[in-house]
N, CA, C and O atoms as a MOPAC input file, in Angstrom:
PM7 MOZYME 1SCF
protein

 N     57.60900 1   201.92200 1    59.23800 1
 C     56.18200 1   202.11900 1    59.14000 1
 C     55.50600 1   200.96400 1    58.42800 1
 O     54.37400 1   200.56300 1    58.69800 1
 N     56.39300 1   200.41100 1    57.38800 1
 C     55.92600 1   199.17100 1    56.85200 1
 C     57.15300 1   197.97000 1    56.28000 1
 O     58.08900 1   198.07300 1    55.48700 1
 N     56.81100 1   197.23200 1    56.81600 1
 C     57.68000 1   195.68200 1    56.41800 1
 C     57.21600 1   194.90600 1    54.99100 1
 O     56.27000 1   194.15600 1    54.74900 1
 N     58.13600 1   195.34600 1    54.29300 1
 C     58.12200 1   194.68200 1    52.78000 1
 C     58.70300 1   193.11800 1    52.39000 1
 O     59.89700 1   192.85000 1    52.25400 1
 N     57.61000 1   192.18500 1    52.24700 1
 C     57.97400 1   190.74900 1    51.90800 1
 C     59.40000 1   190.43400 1    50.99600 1
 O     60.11900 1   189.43500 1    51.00100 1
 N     59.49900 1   191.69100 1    50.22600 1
 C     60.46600 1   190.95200 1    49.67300 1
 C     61.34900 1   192.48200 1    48.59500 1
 O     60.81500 1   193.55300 1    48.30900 1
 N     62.44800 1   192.12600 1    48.31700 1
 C     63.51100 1   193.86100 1    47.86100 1
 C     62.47800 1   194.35700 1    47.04300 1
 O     62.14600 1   195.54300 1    47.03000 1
 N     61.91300 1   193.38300 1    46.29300 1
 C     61.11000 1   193.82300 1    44.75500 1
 C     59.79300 1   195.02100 1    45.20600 1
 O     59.63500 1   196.18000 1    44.82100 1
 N     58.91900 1   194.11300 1    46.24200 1
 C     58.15200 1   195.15700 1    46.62500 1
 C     58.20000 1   196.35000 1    47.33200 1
 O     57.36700 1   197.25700 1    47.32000 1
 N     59.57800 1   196.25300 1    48.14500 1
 C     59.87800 1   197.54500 1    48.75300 1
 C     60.33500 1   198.33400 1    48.03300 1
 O     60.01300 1   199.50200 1    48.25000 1
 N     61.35200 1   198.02300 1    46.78200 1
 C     60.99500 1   199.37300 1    45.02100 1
 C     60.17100 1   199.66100 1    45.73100 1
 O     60.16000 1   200.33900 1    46.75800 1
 N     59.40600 1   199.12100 1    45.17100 1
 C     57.89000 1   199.53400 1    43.97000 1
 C     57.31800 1   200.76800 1    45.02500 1
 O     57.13100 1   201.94800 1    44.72900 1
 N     57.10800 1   200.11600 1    46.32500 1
 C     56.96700 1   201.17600 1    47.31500 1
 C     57.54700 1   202.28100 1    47.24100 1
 O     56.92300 1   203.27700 1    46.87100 1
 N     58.49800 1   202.31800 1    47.48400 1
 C     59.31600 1   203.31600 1    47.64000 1
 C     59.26700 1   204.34900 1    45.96500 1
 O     58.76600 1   205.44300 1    46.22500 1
 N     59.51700 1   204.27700 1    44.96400 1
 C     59.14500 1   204.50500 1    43.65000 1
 C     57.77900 1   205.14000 1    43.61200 1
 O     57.70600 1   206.29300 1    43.18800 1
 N     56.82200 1   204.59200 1    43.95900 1
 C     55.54000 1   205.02000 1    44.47300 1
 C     55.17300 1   206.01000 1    45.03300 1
 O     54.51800 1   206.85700 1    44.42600 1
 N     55.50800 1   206.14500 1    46.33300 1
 C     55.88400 1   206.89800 1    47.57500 1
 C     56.51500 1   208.32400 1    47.27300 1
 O     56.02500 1   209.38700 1    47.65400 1
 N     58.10600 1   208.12800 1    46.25400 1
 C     58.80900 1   209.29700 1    45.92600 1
 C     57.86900 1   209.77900 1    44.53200 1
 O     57.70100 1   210.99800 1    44.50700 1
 N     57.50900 1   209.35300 1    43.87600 1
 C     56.61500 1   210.03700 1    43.04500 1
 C     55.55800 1   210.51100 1    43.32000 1
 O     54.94100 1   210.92400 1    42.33900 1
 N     54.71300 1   210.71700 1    44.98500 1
 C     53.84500 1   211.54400 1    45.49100 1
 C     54.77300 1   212.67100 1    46.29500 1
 O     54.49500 1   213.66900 1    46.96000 1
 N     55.81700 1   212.12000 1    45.96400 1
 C     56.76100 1   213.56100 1    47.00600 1
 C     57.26800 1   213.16000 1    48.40100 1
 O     57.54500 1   214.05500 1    49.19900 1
 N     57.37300 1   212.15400 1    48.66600 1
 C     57.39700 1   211.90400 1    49.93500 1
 C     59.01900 1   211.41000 1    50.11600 1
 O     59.45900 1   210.76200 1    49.16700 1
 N     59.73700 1   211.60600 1    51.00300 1
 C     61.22300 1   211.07800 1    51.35400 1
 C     60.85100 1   210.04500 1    51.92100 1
 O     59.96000 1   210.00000 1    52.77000 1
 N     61.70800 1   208.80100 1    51.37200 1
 C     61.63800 1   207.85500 1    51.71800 1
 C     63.21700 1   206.66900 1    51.81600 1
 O     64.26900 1   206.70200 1    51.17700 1
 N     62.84000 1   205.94100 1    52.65700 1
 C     64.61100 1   204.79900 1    52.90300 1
 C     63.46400 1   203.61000 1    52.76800 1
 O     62.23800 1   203.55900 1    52.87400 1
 N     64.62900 1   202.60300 1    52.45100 1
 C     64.19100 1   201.37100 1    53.01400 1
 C     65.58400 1   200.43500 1    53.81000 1
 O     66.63900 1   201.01400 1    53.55100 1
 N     65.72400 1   199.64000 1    54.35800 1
 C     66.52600 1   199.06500 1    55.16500 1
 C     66.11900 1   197.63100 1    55.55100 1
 O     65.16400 1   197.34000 1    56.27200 1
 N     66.87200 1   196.88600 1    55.04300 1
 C     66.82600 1   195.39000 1    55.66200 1
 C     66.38500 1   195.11900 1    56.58700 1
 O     66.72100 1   195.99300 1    57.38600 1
 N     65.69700 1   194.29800 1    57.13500 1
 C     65.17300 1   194.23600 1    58.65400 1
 C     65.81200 1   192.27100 1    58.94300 1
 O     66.16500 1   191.80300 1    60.02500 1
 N     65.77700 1   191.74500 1    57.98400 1
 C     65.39000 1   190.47000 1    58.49200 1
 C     66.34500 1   190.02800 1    57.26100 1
 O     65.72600 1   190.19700 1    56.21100 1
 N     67.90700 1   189.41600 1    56.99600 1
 C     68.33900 1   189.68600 1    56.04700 1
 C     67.99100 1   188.01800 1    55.23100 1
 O     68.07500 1   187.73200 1    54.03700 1
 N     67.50000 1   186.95000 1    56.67700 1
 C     66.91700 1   185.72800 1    55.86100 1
 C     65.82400 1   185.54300 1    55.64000 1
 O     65.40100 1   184.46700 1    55.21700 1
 N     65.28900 1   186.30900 1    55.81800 1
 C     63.86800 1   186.28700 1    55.24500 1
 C     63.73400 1   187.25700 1    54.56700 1
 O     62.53200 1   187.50400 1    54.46100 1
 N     64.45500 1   188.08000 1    53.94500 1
 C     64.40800 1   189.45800 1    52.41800 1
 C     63.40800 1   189.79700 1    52.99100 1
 O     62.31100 1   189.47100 1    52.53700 1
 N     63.53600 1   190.59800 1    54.22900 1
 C     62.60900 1   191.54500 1    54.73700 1
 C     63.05700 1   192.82800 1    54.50000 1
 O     64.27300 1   193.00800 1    54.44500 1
 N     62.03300 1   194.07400 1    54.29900 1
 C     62.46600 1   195.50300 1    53.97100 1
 C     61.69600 1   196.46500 1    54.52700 1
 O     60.77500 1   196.81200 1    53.78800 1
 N     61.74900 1   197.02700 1    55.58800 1
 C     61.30600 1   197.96200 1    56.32900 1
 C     61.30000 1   199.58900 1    55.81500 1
 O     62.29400 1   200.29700 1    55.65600 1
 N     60.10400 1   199.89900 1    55.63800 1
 C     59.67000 1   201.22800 1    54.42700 1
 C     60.14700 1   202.25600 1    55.31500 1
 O     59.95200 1   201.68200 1    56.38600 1
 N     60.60600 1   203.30600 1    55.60000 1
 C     61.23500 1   204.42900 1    56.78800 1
 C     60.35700 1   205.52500 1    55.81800 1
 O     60.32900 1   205.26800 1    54.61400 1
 N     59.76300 1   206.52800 1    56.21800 1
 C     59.38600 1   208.06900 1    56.26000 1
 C     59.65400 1   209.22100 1    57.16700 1
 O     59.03900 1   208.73400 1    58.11600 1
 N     60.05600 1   210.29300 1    57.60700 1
 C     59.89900 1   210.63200 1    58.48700 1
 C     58.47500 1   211.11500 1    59.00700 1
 O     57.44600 1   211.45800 1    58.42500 1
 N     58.81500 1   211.01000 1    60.24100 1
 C     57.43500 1   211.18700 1    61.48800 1
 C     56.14500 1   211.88500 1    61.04800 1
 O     55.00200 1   211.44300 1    60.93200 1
 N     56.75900 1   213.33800 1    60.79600 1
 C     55.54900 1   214.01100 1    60.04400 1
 C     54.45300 1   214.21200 1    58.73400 1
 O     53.38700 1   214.77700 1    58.49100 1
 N     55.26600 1   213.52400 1    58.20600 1
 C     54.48300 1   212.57400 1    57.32100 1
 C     53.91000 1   211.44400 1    56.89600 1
 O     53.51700 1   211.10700 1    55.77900 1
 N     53.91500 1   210.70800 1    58.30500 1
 C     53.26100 1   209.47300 1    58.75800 1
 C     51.92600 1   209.29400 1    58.30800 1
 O     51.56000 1   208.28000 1    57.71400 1
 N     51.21100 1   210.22800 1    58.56900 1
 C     49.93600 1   209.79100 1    58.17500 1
 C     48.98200 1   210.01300 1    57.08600 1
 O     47.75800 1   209.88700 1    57.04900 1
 N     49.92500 1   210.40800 1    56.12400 1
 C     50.15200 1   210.86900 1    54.72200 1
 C     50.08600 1   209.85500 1    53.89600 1
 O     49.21500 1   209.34000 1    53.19600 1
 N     51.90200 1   209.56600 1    54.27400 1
 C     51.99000 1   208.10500 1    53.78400 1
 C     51.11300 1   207.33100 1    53.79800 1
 O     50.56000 1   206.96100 1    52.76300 1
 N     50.71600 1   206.81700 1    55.25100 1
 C     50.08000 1   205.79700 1    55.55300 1
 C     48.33600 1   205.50600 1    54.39800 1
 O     47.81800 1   204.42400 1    54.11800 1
 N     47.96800 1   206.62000 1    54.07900 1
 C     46.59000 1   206.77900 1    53.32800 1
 C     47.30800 1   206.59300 1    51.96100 1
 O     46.51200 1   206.07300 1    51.17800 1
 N     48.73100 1   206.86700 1    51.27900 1
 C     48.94700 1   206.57500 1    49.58800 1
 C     49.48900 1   204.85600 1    49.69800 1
 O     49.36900 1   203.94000 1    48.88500 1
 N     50.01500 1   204.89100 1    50.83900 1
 C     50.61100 1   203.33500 1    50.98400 1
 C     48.91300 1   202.56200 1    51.02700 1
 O     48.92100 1   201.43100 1    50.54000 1
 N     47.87200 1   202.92200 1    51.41200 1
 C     47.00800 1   201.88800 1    51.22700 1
 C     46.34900 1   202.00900 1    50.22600 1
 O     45.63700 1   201.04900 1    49.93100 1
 N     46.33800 1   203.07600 1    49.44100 1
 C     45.60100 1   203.46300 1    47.96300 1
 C     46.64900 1   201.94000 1    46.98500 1
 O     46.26600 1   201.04700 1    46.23000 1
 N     48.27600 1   202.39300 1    47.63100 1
 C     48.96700 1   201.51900 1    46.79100 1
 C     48.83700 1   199.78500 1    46.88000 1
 O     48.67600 1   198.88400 1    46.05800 1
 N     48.95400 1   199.85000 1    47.91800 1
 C     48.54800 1   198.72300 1    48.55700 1
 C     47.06300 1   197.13500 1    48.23900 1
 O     46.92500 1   195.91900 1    48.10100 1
 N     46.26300 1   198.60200 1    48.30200 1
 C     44.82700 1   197.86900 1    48.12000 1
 C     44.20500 1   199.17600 1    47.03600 1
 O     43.78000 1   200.27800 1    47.38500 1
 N     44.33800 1   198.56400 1    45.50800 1
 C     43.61000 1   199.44300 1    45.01700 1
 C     42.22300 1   199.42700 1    44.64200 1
 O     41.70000 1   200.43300 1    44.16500 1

């Protein structure tokens, strides 16, 4: 659902994320470029998507 620049910020995400309650993975996407792909499941897509931009852009 979201591609994290780098391990550090995909924490913070994720840390974030589980402290509103939400299940969350993250997973390597890109292992030379320390890419980190945020995983939620489906039904809470658009949940996420509104605390990930509170977090995001405050």
């Amino acid at each position: 659902m979201y591609i994290a620049p780098t391990a550090k910020i995909a924490d913070m995400i994720k840390a974030r994320l589980m402290e509103e309650g939400f299940l969350v993975q993250t997973r390597p996407v890109n292992l030379s470029k320390q890419q980190f792909e945020i995983l939620v499941p489906s039904g809470e897509l658009e949940e996420v998507q509104e605390v990930l931009n509170s977090i995001l852009h405050p």
